[in-house]
C-alpha positions as CSV (number, residue, x, y, z in Angstrom):
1,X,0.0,0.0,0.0
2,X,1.1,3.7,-0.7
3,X,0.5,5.2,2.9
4,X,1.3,8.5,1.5
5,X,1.8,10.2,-2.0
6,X,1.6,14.0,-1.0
7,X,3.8,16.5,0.9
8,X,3.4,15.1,4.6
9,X,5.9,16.4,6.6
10,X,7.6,20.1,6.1
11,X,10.9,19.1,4.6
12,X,12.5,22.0,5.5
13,X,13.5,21.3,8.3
14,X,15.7,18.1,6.9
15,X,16.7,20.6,3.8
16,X,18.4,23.2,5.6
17,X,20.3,20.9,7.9
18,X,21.7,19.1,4.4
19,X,22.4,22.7,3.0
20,X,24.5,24.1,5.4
21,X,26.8,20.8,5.9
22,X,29.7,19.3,4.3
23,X,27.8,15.6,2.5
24,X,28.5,13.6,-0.3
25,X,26.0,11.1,0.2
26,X,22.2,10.9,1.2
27,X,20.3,8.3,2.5
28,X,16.4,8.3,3.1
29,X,13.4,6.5,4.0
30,X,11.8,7.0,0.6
31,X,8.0,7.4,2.3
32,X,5.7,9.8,-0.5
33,X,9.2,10.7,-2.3
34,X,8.3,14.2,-1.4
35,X,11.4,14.5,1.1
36,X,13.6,13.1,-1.3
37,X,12.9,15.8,-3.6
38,X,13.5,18.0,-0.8
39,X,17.0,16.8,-0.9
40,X,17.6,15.5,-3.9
41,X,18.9,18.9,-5.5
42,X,21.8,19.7,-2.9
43,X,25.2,20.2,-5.4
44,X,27.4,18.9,-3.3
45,X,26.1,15.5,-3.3
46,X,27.7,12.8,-5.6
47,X,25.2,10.1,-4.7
48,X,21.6,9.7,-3.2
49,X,20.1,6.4,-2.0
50,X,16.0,5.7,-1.3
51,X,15.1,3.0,1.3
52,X,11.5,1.8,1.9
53,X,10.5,-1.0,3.0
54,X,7.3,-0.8,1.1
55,X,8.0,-1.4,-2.3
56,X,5.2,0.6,-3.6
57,X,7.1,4.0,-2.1
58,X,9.7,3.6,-4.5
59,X,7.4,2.6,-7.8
60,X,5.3,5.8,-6.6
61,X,9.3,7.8,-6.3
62,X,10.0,6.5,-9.6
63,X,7.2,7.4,-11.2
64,X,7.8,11.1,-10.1
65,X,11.4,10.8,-11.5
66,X,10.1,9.7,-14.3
67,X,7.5,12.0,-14.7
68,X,9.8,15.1,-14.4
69,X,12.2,14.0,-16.9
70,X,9.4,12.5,-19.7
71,X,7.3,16.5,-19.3
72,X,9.8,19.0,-18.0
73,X,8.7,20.6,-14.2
74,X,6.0,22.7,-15.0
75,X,3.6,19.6,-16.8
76,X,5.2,17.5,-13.9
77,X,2.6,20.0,-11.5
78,X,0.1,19.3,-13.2
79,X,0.4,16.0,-14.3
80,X,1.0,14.8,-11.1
81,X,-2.2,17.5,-9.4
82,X,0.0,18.6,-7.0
83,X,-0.9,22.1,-7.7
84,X,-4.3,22.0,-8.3
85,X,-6.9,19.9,-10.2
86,X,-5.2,18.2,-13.2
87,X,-6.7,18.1,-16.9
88,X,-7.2,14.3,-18.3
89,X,-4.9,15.1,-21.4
90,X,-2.0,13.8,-19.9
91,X,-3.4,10.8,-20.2
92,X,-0.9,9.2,-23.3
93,X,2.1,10.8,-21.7
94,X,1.1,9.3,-18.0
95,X,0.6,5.9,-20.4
96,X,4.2,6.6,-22.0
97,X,6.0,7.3,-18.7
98,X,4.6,4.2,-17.3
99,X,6.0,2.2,-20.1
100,X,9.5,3.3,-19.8
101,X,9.8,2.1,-15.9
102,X,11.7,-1.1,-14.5
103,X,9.2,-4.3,-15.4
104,X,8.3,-4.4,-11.8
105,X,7.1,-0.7,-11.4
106,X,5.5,-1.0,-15.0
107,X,3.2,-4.0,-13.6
108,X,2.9,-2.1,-10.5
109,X,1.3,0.9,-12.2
110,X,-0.3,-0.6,-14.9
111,X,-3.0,-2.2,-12.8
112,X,-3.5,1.1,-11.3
113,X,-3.7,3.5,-14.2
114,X,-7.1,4.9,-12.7
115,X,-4.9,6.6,-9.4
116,X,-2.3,8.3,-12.1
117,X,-5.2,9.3,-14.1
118,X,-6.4,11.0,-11.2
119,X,-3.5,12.5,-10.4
120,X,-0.9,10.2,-8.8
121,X,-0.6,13.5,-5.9
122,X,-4.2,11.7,-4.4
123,X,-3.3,7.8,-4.5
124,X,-1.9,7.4,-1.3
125,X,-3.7,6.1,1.6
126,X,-3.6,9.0,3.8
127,X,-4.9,11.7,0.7
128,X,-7.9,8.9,-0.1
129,X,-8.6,9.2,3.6
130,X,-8.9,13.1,3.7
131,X,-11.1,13.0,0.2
132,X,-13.3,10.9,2.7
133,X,-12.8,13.1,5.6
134,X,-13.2,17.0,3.6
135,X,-16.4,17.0,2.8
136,X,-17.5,16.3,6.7
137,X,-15.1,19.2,7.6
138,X,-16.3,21.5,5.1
139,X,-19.9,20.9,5.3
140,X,-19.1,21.3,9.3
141,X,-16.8,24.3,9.3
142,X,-19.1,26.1,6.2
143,X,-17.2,28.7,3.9
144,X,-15.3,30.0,6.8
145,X,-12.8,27.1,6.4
146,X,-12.1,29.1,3.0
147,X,-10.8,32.2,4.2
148,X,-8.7,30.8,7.1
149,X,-6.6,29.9,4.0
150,X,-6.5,33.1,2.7
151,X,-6.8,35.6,5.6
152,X,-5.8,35.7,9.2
153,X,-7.9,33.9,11.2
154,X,-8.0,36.9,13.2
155,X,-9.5,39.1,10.8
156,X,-12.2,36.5,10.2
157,X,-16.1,37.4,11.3
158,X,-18.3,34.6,12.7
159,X,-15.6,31.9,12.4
160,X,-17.6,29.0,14.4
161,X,-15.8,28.6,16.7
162,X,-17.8,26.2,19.0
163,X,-18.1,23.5,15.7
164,X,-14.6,24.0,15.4
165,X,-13.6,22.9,18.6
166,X,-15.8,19.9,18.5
167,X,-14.1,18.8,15.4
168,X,-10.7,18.8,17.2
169,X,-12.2,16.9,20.2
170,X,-13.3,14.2,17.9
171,X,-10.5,13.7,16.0
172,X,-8.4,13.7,19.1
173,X,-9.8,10.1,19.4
174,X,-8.4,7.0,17.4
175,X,-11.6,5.6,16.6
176,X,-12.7,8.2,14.5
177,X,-9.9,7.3,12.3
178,X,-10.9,4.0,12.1
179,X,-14.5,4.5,11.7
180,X,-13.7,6.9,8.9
181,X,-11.1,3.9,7.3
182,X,-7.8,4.9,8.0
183,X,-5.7,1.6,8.5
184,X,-2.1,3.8,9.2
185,X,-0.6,2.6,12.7
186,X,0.3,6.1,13.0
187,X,-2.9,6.9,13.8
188,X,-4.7,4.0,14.9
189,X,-2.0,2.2,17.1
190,X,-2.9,1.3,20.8
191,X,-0.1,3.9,21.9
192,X,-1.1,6.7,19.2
193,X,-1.9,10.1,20.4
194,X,-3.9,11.7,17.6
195,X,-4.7,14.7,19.9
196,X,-1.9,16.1,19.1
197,X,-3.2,16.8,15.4
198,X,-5.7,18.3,16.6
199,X,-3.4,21.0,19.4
200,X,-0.9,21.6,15.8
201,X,-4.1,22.7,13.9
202,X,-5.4,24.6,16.9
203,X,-2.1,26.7,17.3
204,X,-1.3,27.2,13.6
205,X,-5.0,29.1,13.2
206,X,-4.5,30.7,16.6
207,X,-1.5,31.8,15.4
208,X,-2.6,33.3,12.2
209,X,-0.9,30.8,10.0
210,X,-2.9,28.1,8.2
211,X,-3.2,30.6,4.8
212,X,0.4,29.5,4.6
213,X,0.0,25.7,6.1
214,X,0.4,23.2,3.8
215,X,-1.4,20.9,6.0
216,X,-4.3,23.2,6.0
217,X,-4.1,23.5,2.6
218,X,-4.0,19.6,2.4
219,X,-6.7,18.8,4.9
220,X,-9.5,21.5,4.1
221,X,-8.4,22.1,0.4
222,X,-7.3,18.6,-1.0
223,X,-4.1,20.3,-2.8
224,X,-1.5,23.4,-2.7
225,X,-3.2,25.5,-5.9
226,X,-3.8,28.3,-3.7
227,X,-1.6,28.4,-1.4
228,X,1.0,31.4,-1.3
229,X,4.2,30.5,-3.8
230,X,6.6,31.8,-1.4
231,X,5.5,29.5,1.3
232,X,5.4,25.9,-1.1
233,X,7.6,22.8,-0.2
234,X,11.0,22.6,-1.5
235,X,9.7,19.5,-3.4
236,X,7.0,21.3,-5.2
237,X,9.3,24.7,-6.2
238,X,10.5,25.2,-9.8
239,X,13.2,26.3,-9.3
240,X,14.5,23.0,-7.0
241,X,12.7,20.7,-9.3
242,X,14.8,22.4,-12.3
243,X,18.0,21.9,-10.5
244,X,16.6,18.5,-9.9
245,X,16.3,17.5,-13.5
246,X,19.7,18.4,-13.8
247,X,21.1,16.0,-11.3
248,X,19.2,13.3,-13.3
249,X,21.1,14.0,-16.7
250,X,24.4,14.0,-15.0
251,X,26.2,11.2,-15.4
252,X,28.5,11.3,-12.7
253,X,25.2,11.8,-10.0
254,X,24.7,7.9,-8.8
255,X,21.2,7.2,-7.5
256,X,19.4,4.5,-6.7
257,X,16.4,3.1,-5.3
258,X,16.4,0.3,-2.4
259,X,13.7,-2.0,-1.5
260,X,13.9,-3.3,2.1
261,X,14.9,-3.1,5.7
262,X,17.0,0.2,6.3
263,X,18.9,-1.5,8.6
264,X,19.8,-4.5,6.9
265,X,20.8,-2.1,4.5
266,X,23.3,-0.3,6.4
267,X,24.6,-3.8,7.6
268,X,25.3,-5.0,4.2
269,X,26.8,-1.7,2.8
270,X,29.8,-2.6,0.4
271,X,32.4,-0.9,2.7
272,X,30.8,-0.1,5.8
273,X,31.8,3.5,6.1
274,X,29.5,6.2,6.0
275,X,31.7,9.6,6.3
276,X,30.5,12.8,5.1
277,X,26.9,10.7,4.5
278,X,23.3,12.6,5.6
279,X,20.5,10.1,6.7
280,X,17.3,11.2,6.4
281,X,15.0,8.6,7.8
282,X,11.7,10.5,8.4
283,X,8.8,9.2,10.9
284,X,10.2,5.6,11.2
285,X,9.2,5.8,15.0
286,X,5.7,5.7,13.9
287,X,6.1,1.8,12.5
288,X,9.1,1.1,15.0
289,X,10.6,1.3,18.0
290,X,13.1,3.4,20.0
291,X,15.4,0.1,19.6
292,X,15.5,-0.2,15.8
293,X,16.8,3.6,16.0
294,X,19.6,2.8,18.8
295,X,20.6,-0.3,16.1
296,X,20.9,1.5,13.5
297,X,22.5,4.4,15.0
298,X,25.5,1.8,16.3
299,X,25.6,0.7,12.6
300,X,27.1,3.9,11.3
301,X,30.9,4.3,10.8
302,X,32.9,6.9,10.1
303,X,33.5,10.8,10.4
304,X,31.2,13.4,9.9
305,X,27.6,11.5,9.6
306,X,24.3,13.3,10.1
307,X,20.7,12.0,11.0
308,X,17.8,13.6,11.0
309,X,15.0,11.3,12.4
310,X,11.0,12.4,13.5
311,X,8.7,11.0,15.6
312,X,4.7,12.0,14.4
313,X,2.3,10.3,17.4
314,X,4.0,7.5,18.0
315,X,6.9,6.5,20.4
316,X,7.5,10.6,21.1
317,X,11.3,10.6,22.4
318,X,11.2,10.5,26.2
319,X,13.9,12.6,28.3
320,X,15.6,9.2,29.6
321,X,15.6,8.3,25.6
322,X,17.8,11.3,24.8
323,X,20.2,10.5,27.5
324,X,21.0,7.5,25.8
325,X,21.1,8.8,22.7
326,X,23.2,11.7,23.6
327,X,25.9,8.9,25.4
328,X,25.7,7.3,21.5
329,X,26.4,10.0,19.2
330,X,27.9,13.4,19.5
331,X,25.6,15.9,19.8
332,X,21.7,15.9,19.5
333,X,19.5,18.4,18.8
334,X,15.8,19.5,19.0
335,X,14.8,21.1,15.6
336,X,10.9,20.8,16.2
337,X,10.9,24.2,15.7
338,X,11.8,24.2,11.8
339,X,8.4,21.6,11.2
340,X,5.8,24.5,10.2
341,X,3.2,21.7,10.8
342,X,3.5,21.6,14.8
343,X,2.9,17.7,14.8
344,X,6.3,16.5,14.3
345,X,9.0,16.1,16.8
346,X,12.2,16.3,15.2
347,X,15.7,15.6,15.9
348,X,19.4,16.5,14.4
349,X,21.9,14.0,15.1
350,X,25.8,14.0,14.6
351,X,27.6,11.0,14.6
């Protein structure tokens, strides 16, 4: 299953940490493929490596790369509807790109033509679930819901603000996920804590800032079209994408896409040393545990190694967790604060 084919985390945060270092390599969970194209673009990188588990993440990745190269980053948008609503004549290019990938991603997509037809930005499990979910919220919330993503919520008359709050105290229960058929663990796990979606919406809108929230863009709108330029993800701006397409034509730029356990990957790295390498490996607390991070943290070798790891509403890093990581790694630090979404929990390692 694709759990997620849209911009689901702000990928800025990861971005700026890989600009301002010294790396040659990347290596990331692969997830939507949105954070790799966050990434993807920094020049001083000679090689970039994908991970997921899932299989699927990296057909739904490499359709992306595809994509971009086969139409050029402005068709790439709007093929793809990540800008807005897409128009069905990309139809034989979507049907050209798909027969140009690796036989396995070919089959993949071939028996799911109707999701790139629709714009491959809404086949993942989490966007199906928020098609599901918007017209509850909107029929709820009324127009109001509209301007909160163009004006200041302060500058907003008769925002209802009673309905409102009831929506975030239902959906700060797991059952309503489930009821509403959302099978993620992230949100329907025993030890979830889906309140605090509903305390990062609360504060963004208190705060006067869901007109430039991608989530809120996302969740009440269903895509980015008219949200603020200035204020996209690094994976949806031209001018990254452009720099992007360059990488791909460059011979000397190595990439590849891995299918598997990231830390049997590690383990089995040709030559075991990871110097001057930047791991990006997203959410991964949300499907495991504190453990798998401490293992693969004493997998790494070598000088000058980065990770950036989150935690969504799963397995949130206790203060007895840091201590060990901090007597594992040389410095860590809190970054939460670069994650315009407020749900995240995010952390800056160095090795």
């Amino acid at each position: 299953m694709i759990w997620y084919s849209y911009v689901n985390e702000d990928n800025r945060a990861e971005r700026e940490l890989l600009l301002q270092g010294e790396y040659d390599q990347a290596i990331c969970v692969t997830g939507s493929g949105e954070r790799a194209l966050a990434l993807m673009d920094a020049a001083k990188l000679r090689s970039f490596h994908a991970i997921d588990i899932n299989p699927e993440a990296n057909y739904l990745l490499d359709f992306k790369l595809s994509a971009l190269m086969h139409l050029g980053v402005r068709d790439y948008l709007i093929c793809c509807g990540l800008l807005g609503k897409r128009s069905r004549i990309y139809g034989s290019a979507i049907e050209k790109i798909v027969q140009g990938l690796s036989p396995g991603c070919r089959d993949f997509w071939q028996q799911r033509m109707d999701l790139l037809l629709a714009g491959v930005a809404h086949c993942g499990h989490f966007e199906r679930f928020l098609g599901r979910v918007r017209p509850l919220l909107r029929t709820v919330l009324g127009k109001s819901i509209e301007g909160c993503l163009v004006h200041p919520y302060h500058s907003l008359r008769n925002f209802p603000l009673r309905r409102w709050n009831l929506l975030l105290r239902l959906f700060c229960h797991r059952w309503i996920y489930l009821l509403l058929g959302n099978r993620d663990p992230a949100f329907i796990a025993p030890d979830t804590q889906p309140r605090l979606i509903s305390e990062a919406l609360n504060e963004t809108l208190e705060q006067d800032q869901a007109a430039n929230s991608f989530m809120f863009h996302l969740i009440f709108n269903g895509d980015l079209g008219k949200m603020p330029r200035e204020n996209l993800p690094p994976s949806l701006r031209e001018e990254v994408l452009d720099a992007i397409l360059r990488r791909l034509y460059d011979p000397r730029f190595v990439l590849k896409l891995h299918a598997g356990d990231l830390n049997t990957l590690i383990a089995n790295w040709p030559d075991q040393d990871f110097s001057r390498t930047f791991f990006s490996v997203s959410d991964i607390l949300s499907f495991a545990d504190f453990n798998y991070l401490l293992r693969f943290l004493e997998l790494l070798k070598g000088e000058g190694i980065a990770v950036v790891f989150r935690s969504f509403l799963r397995h949130r890093v206790s203060e007895a967790q840091l201590v060990l990581l901090r007597d594992r790694v040389k410095s860590v630090t809190d970054v939460s604060h670069r994650d315009q979404t407020r749900m995240y929990k995010v952390y800056y390692l160095q090795m």
